[in-house]
N, C-alpha and C positions, 0 to 999 in steps of 0.2 A: 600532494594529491592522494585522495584515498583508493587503496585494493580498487580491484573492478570488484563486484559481485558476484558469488559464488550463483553461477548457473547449471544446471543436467546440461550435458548435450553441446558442450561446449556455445551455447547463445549466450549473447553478449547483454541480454538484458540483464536488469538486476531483478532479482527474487527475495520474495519473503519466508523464512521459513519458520513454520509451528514447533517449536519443543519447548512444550507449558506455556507459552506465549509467545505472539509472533514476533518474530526474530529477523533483520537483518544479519548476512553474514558476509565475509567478503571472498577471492579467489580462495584463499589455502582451506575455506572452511573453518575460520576464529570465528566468535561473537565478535562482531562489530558493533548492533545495537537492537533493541528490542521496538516494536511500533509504542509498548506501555512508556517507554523512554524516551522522552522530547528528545533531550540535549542531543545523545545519538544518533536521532533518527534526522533530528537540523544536522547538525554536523554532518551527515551523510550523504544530504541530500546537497547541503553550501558547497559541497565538495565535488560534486558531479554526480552523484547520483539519482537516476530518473525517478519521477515523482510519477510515470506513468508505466514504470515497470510489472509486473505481474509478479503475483506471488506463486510461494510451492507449499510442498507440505499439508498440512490441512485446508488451506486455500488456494491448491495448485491450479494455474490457468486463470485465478483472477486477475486484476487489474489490482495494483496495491490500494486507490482509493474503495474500491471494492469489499474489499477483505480489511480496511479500517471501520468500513461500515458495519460490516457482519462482526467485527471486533465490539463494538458501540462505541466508539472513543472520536468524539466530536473535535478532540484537542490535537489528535493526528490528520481526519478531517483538515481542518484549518491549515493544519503545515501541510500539506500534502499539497493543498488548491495554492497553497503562497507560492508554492513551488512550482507551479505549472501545471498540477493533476488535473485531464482534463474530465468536465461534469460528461463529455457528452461522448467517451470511450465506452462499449461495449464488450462485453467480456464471449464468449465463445459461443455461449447461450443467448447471445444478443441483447442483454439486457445491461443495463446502466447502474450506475450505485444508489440512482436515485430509486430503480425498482426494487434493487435486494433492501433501502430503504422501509419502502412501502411495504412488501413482501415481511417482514421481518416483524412490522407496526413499530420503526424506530418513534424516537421522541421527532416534534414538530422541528425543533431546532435543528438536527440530522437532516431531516427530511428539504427542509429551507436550503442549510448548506449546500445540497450535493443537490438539487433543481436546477435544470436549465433555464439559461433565461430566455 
């Protein structure tokens, strides 16, 4: 089973964190995996980690579907939702990934993804 995720504040969520790209990390503070890095970030998540966690760092208090949108990476998208990310979590600001979507002018295909049905 993998590390829990490195959290502030001792929370048990898992966190994304920005340095030159966002990043996965785990308890001790290692590189576990990057959101730019499929294999990792599957592996991470096959392994228990929430696909509905928040990120830190430059996208602190997101939602990780969130901060894959504001990423533009449609390919994290997809593993994210395979995983359980849910379209219809709000982030602090009450707004959805479908809004930072919108808000952003992602492509159509982003925008489809992370749509409620």
């Amino acid at each position: 089973m993998a590390d829990a995720p490195h959290v502030a504040g001792g929370d048990s969520r898992p966190r994304v964190h920005h340095m030159g790209s966002v990043r996965v990390t785990n308890s001790s503070g290692n590189y576990k995996g990057a959101i730019g890095n499929k294999v990792d970030l599957e592996e991470f998540l096959a392994s228990g980690g929430d696909a509905d966690g928040e990120a830190a760092g430059l996208y602190a208090g997101l939602p990780l579907l969130h901060a894959a949108v504001k990423y533009d990476d449609a390919d994290v998208v997809r593993l994210l939702l395979k995983f359980g990310a849910s379209k219809a979590k709000k982030d602090e600001a009450g707004k959805t990934a479908h809004d930072y979507a919108e808000e952003l002018q992602s492509s159509a295909e982003m925008k489809a993804l992370v749509r409620e049905p």
